[in-house]
N, CA, C and O atoms as a CHARMM CRD file, in Angstrom:
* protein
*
  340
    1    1 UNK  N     83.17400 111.07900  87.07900 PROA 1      0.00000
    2    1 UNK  CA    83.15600 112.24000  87.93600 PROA 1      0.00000
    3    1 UNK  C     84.58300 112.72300  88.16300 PROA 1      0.00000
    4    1 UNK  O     85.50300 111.95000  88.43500 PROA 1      0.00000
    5    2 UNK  N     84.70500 113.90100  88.05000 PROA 2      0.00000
    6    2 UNK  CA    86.61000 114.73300  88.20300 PROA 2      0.00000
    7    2 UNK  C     85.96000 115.75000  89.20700 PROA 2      0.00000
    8    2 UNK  O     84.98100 116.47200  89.01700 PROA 2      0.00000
    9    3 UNK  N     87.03300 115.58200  90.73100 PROA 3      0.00000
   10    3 UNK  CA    86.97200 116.06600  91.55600 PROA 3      0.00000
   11    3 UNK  C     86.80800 117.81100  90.93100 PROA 3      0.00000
   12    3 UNK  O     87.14800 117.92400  89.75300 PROA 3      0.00000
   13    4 UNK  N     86.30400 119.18000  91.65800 PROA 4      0.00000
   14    4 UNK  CA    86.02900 120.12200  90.89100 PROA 4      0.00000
   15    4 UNK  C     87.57800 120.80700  91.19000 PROA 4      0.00000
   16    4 UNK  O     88.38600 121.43200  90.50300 PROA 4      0.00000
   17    5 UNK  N     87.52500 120.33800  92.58400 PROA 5      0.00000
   18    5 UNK  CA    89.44100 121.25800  93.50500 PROA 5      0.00000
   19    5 UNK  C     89.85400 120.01500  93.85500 PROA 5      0.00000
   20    5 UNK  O     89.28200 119.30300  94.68100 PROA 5      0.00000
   21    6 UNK  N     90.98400 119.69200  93.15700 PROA 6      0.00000
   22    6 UNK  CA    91.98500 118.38500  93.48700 PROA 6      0.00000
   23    6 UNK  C     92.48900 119.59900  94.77700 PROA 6      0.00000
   24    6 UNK  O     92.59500 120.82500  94.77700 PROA 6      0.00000
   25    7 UNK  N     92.73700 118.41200  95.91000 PROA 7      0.00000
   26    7 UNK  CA    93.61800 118.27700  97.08200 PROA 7      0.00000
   27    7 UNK  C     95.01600 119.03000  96.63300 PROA 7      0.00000
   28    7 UNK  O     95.43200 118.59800  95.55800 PROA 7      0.00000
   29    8 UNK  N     96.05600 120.35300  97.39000 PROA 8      0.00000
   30    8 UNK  CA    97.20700 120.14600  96.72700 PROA 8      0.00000
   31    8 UNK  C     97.95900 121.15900  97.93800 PROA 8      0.00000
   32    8 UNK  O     97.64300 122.29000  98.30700 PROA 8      0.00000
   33    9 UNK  N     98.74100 120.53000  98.24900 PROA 9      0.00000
   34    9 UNK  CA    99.88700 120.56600  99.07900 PROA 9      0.00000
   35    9 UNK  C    101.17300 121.07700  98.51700 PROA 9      0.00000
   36    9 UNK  O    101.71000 120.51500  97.56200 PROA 9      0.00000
   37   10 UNK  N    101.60600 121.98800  99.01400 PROA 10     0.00000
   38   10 UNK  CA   103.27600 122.86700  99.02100 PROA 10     0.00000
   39   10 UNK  C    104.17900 121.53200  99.46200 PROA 10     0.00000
   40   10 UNK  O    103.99800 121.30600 100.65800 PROA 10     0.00000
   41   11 UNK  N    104.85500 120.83300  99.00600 PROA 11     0.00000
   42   11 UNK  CA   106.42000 120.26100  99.73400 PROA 11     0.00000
   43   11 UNK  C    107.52200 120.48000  99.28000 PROA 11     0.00000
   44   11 UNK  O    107.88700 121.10400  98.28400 PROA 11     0.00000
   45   12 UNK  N    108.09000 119.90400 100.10400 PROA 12     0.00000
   46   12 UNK  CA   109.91000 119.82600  99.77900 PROA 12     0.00000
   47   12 UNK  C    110.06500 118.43900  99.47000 PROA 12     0.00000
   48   12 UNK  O    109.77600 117.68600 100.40100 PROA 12     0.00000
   49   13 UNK  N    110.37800 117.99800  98.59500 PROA 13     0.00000
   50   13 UNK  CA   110.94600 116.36400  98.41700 PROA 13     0.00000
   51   13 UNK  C    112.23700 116.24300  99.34900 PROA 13     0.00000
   52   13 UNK  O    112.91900 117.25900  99.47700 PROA 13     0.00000
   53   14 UNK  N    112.48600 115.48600  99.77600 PROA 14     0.00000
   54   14 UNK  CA   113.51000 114.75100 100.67000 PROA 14     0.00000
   55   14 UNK  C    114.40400 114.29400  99.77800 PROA 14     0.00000
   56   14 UNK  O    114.39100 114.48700  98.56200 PROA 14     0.00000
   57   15 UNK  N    115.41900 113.49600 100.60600 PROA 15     0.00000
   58   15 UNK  CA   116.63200 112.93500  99.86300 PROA 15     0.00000
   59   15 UNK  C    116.49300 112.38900  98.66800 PROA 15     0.00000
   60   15 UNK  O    115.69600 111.46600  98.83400 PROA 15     0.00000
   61   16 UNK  N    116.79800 112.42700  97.60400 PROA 16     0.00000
   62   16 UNK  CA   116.56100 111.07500  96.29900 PROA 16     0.00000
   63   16 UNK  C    115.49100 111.63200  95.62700 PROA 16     0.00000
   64   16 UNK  O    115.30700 111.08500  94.54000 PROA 16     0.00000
   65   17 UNK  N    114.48200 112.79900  95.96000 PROA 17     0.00000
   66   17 UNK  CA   113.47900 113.38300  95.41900 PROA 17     0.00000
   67   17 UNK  C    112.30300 113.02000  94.83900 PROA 17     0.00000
   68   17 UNK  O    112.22300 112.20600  95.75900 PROA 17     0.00000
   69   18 UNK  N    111.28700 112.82700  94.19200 PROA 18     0.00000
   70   18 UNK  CA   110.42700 112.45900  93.67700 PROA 18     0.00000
   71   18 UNK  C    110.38900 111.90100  92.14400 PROA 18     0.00000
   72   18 UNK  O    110.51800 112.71600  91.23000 PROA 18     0.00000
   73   19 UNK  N    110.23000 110.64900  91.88700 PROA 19     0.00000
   74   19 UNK  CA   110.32600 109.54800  91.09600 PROA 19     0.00000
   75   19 UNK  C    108.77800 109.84700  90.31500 PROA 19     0.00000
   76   19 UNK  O    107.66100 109.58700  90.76400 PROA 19     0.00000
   77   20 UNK  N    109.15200 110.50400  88.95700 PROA 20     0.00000
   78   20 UNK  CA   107.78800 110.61800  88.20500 PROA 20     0.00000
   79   20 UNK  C    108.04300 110.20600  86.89200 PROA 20     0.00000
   80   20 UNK  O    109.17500 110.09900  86.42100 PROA 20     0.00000
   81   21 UNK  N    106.58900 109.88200  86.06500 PROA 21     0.00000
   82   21 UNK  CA   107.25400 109.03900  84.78400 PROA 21     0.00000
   83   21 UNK  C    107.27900 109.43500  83.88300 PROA 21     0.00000
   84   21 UNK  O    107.74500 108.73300  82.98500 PROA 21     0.00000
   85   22 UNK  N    106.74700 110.93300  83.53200 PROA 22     0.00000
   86   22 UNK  CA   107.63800 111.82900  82.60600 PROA 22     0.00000
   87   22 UNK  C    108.84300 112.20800  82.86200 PROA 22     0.00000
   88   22 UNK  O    109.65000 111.73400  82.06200 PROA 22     0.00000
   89   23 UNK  N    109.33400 112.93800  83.73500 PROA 23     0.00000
   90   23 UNK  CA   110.92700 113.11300  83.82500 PROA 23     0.00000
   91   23 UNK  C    111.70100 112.57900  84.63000 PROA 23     0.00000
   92   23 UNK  O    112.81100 113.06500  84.84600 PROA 23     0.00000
   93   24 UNK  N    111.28600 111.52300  85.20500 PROA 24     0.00000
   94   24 UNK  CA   112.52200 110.94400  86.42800 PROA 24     0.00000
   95   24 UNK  C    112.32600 112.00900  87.30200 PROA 24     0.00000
   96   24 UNK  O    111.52300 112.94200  87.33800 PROA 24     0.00000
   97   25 UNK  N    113.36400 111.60200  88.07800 PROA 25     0.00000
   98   25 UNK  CA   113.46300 112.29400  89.54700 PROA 25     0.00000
   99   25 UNK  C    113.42800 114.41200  89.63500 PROA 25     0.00000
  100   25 UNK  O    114.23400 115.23800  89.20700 PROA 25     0.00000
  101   26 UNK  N    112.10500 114.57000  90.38600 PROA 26     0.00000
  102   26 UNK  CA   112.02000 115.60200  90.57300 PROA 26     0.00000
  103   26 UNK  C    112.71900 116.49700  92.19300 PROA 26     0.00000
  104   26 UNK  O    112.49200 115.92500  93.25900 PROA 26     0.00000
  105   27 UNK  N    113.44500 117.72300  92.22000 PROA 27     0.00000
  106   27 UNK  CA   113.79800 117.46900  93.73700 PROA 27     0.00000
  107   27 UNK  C    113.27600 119.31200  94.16800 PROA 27     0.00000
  108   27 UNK  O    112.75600 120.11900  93.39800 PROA 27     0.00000
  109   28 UNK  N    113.57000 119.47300  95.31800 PROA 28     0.00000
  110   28 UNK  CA   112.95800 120.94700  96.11500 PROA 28     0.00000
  111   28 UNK  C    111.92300 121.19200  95.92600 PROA 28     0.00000
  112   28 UNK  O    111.15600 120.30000  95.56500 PROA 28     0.00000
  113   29 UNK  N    111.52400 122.38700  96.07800 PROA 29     0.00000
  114   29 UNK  CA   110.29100 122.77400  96.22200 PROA 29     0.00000
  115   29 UNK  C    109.08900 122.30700  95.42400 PROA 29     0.00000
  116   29 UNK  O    109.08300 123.05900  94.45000 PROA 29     0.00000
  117   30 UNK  N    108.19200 121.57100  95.32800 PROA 30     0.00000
  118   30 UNK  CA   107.00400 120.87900  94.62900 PROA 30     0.00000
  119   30 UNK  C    105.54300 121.53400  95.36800 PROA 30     0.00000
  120   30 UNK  O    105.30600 122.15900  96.40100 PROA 30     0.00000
  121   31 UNK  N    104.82200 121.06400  94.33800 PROA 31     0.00000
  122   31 UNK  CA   103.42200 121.30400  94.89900 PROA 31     0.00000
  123   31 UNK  C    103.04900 119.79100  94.56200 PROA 31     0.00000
  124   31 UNK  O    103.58300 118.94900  93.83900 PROA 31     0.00000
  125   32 UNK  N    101.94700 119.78200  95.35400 PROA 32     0.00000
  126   32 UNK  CA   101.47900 118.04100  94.90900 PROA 32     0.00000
  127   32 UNK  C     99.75600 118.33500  94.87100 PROA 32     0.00000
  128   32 UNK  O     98.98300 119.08500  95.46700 PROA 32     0.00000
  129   33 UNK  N     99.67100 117.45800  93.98500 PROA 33     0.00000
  130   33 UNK  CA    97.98000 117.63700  93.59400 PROA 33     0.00000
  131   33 UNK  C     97.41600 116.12200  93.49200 PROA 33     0.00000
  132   33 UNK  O     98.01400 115.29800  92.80100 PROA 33     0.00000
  133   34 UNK  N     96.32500 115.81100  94.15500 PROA 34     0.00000
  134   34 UNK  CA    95.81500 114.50700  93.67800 PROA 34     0.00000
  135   34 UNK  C     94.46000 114.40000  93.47000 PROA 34     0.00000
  136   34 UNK  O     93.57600 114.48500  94.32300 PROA 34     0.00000
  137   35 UNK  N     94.33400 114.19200  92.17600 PROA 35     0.00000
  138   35 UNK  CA    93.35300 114.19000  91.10100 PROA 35     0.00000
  139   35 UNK  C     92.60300 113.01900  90.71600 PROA 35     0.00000
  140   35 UNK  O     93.28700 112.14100  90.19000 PROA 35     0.00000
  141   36 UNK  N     90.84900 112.68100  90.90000 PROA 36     0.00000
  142   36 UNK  CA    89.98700 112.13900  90.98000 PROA 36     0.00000
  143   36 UNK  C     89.30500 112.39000  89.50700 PROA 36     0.00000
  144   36 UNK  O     88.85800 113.40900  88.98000 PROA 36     0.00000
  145   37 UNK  N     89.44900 110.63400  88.94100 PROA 37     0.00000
  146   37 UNK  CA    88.84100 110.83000  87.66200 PROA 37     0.00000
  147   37 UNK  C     87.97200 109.62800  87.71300 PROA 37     0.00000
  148   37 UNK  O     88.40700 108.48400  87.58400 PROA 37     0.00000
  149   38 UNK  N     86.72900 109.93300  87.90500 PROA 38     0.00000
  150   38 UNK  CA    85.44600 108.08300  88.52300 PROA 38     0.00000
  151   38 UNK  C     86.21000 107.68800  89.49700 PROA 38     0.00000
  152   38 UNK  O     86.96200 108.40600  90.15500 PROA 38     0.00000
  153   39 UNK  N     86.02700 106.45700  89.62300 PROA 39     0.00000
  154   39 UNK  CA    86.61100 105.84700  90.51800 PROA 39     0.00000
  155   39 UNK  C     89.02600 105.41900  90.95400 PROA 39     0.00000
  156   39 UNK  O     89.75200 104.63800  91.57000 PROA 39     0.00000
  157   40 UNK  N     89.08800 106.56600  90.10200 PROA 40     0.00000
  158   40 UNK  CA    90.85800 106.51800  89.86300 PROA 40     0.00000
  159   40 UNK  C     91.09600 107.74500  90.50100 PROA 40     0.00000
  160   40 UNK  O     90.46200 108.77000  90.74900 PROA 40     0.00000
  161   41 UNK  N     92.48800 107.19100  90.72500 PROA 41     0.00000
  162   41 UNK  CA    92.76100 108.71300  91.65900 PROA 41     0.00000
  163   41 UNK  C     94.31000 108.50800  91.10700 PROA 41     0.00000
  164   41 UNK  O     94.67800 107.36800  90.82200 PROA 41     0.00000
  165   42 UNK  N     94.93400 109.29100  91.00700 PROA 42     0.00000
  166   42 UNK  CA    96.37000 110.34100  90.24300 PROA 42     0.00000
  167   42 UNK  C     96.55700 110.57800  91.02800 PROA 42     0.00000
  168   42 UNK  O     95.63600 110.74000  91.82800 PROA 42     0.00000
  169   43 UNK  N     98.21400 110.83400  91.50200 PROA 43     0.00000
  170   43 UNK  CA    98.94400 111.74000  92.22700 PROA 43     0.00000
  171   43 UNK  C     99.77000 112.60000  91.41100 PROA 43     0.00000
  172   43 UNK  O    100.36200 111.82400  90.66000 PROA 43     0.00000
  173   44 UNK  N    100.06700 113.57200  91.19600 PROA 44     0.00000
  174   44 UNK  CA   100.67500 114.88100  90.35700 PROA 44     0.00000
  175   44 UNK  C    101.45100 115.61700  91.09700 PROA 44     0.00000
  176   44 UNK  O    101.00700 116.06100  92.15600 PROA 44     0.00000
  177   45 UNK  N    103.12800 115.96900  90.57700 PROA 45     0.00000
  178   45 UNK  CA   103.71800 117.21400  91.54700 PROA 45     0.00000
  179   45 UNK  C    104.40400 117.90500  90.24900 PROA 45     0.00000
  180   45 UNK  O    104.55600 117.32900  89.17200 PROA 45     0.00000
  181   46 UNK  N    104.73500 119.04600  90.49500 PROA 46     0.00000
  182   46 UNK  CA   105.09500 120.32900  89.77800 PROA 46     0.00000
  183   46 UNK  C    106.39300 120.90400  90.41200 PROA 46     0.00000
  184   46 UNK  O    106.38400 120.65500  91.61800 PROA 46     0.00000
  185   47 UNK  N    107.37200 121.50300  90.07800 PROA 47     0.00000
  186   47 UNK  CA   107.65000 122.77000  90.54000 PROA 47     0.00000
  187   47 UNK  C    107.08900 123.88900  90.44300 PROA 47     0.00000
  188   47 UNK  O    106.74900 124.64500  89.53400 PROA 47     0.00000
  189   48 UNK  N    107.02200 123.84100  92.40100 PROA 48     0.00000
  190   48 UNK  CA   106.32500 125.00900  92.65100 PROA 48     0.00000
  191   48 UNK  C    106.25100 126.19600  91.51800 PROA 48     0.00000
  192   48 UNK  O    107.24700 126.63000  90.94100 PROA 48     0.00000
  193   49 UNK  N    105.10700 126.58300  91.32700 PROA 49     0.00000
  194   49 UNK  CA   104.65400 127.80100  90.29600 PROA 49     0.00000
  195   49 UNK  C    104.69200 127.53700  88.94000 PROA 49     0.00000
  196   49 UNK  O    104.06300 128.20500  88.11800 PROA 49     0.00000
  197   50 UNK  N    105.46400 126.50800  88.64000 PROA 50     0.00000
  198   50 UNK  CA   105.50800 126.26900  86.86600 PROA 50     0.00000
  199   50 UNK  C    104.04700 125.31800  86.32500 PROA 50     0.00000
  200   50 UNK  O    103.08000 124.89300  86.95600 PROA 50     0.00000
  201   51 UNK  N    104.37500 125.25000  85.08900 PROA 51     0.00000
  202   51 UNK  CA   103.47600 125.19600  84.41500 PROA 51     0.00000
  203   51 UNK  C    102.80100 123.27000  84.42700 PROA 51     0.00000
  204   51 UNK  O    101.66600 122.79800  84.36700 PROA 51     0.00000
  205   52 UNK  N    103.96500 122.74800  84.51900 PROA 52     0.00000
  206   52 UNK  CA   103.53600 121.19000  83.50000 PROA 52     0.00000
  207   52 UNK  C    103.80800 120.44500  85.41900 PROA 52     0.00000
  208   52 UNK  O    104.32100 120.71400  86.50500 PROA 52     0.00000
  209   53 UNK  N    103.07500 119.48300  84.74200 PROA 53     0.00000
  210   53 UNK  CA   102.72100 118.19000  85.94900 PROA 53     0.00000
  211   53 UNK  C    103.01000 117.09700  85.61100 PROA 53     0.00000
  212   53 UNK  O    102.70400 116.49400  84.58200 PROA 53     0.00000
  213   54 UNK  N    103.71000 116.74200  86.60000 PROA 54     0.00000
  214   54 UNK  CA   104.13300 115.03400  85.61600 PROA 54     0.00000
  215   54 UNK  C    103.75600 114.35800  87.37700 PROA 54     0.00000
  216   54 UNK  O    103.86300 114.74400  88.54100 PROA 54     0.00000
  217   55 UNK  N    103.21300 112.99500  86.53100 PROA 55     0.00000
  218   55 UNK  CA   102.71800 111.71200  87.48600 PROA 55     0.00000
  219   55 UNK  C    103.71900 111.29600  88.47300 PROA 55     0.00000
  220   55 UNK  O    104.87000 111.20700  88.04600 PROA 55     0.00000
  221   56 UNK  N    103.46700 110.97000  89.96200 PROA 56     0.00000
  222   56 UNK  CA   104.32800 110.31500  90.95600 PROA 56     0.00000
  223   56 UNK  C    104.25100 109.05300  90.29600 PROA 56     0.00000
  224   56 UNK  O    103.16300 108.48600  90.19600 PROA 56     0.00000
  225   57 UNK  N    105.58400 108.42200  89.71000 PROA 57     0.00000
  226   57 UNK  CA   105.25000 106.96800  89.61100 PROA 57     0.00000
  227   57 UNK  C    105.04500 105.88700  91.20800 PROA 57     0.00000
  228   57 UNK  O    105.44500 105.98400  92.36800 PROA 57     0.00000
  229   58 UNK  N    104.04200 104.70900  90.28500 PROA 58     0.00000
  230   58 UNK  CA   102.98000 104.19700  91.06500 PROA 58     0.00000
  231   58 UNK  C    102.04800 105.06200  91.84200 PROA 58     0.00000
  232   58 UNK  O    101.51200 104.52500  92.81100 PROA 58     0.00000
  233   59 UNK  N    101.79000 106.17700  91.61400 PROA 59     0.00000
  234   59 UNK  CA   100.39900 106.90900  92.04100 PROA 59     0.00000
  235   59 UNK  C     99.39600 107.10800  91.31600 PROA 59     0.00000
  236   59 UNK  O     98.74700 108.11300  91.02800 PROA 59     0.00000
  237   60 UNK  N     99.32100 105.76300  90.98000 PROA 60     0.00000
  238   60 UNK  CA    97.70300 105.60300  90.30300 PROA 60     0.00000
  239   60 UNK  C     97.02500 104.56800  90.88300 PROA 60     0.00000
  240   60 UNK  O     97.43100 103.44900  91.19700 PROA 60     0.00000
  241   61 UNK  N     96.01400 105.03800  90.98400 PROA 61     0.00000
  242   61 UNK  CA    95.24300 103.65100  91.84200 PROA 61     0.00000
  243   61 UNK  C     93.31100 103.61600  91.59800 PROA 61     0.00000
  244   61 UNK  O     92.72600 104.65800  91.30400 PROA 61     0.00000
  245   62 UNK  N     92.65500 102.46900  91.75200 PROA 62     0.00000
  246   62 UNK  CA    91.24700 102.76600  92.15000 PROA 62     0.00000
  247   62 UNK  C     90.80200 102.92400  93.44900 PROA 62     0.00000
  248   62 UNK  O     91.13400 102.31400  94.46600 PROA 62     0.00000
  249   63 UNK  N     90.24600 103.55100  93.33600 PROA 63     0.00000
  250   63 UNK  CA    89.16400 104.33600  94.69100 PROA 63     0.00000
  251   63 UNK  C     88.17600 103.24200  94.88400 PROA 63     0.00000
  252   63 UNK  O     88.40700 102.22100  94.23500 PROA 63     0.00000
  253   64 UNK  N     87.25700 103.24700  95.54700 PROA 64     0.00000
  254   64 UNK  CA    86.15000 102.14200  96.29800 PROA 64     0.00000
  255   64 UNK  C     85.46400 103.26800  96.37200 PROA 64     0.00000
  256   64 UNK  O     84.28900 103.06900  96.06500 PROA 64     0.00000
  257   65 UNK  N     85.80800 104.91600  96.78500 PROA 65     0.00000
  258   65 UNK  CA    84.57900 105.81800  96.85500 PROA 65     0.00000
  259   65 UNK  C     85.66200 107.52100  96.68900 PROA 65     0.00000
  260   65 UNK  O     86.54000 108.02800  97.38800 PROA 65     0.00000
  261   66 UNK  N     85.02200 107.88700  95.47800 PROA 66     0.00000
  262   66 UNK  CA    86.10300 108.99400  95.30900 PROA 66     0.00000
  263   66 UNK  C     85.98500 109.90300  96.43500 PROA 66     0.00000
  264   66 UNK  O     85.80800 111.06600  96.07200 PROA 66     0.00000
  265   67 UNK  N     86.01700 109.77400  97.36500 PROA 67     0.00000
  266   67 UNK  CA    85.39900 110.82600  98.53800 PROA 67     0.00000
  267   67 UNK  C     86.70200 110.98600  99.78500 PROA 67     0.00000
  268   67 UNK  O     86.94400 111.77600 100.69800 PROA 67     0.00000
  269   68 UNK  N     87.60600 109.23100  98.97800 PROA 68     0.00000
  270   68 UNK  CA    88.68900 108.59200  99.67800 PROA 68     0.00000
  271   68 UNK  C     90.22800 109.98900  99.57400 PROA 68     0.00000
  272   68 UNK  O     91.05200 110.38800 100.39700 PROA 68     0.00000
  273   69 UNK  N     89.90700 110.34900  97.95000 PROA 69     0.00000
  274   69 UNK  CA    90.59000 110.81100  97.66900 PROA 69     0.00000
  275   69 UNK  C     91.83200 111.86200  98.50700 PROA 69     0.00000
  276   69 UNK  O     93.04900 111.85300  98.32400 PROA 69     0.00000
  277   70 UNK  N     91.01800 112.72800  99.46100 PROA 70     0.00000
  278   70 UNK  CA    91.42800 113.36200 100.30900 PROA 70     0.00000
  279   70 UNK  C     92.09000 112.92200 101.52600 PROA 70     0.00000
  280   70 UNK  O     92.81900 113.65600 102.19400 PROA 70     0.00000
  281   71 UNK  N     91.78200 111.52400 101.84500 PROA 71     0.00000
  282   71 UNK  CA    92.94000 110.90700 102.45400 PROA 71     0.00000
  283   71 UNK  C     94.30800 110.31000 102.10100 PROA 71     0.00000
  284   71 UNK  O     95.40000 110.12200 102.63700 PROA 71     0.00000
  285   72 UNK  N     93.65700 110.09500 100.86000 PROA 72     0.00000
  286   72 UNK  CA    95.24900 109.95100  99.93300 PROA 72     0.00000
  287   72 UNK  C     96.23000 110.51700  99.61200 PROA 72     0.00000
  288   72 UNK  O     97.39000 110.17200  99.38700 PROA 72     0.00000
  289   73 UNK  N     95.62800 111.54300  99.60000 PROA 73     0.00000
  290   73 UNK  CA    96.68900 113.00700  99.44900 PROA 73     0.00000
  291   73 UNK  C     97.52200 112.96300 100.64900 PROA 73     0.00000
  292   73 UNK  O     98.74600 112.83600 100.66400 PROA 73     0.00000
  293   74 UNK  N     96.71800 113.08400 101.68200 PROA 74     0.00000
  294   74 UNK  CA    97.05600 113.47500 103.32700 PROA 74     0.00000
  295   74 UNK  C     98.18300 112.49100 103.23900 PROA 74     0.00000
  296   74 UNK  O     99.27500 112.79400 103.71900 PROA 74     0.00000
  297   75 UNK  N     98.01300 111.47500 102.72900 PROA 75     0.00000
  298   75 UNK  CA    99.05000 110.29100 103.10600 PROA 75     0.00000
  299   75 UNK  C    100.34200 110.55600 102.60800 PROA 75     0.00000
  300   75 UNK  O    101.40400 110.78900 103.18600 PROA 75     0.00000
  301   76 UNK  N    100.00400 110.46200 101.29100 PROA 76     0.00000
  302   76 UNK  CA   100.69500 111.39900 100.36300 PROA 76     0.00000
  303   76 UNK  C    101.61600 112.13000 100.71400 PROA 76     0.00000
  304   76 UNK  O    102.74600 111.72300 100.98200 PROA 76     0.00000
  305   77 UNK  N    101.15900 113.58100 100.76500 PROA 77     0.00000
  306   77 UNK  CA   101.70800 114.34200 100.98100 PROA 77     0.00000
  307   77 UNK  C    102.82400 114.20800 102.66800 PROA 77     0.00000
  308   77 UNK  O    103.90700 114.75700 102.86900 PROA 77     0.00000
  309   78 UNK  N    102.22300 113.50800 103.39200 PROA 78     0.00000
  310   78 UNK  CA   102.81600 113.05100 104.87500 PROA 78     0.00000
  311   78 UNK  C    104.29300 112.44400 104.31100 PROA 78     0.00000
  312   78 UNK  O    105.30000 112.99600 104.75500 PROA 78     0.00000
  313   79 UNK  N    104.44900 111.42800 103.43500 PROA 79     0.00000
  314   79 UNK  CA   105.49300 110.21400 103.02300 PROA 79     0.00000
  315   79 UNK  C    106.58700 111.48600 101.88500 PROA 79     0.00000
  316   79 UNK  O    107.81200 111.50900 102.00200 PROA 79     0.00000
  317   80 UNK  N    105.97700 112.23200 101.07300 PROA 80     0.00000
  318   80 UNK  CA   106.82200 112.98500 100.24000 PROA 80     0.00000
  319   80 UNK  C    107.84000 114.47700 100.56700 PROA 80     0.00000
  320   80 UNK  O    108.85200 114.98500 100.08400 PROA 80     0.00000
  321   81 UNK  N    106.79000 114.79800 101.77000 PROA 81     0.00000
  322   81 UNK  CA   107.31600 116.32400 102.48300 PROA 81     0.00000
  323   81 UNK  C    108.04900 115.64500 103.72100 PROA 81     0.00000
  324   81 UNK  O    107.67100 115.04400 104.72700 PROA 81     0.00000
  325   82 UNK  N    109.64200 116.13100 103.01800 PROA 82     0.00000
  326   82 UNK  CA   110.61100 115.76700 103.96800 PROA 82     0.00000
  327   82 UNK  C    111.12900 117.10400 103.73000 PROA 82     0.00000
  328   82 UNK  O    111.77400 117.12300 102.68100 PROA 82     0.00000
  329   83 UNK  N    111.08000 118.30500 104.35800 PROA 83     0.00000
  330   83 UNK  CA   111.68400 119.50200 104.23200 PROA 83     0.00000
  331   83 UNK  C    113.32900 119.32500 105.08200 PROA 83     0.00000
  332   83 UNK  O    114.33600 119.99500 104.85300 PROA 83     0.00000
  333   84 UNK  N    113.18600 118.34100 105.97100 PROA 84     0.00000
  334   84 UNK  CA   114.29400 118.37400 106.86400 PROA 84     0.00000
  335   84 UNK  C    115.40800 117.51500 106.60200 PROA 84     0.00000
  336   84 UNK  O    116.59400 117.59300 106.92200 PROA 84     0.00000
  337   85 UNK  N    114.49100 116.34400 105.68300 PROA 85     0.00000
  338   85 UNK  CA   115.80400 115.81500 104.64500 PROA 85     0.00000
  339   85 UNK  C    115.23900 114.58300 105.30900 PROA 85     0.00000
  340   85 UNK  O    115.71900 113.47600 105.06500 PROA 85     0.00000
């Protein structure tokens, strides 16, 4: 089962920026998306408006009930959006 609307949040990465395992460290403005595939759940961020998505490293995990998903994000997105630094 793949969620139909992954969860996805506007942030700002904070100091040191976001650690992903296609390109290393991503920094400013991001969108974050977290994506439900069966029982696995992805975390994904972008610069804002562009095209390609690369993985938060260690944001992969199993779910117990993909339904979880949407709290993960929340969490997520809470720990990564440091607009204030």
């Amino acid at each position: 089962m793949t969620s139909p609307t992954p969860p996805t949040t506007d942030i700002v990465a904070g100091p040191g920026g976001v650690m992903t395992d296609e390109v290393g460290v991503v920094t400013g403005d991001l969108t974050l998306r977290t994506e439900v595939s069966g029982f696995d759940v992805t975390v994904r961020v972008q610069y804002k408006d562009a095209d390609e998505w690369y993985t938060v490293t260690g944001a992969k995990a199993p779910l117990r009930d993909p339904a979880d998903a949407d709290a993960v994000h929340a969490v997520v997105a809470g720990i990564l959006n440091r607009p204030e630094g």
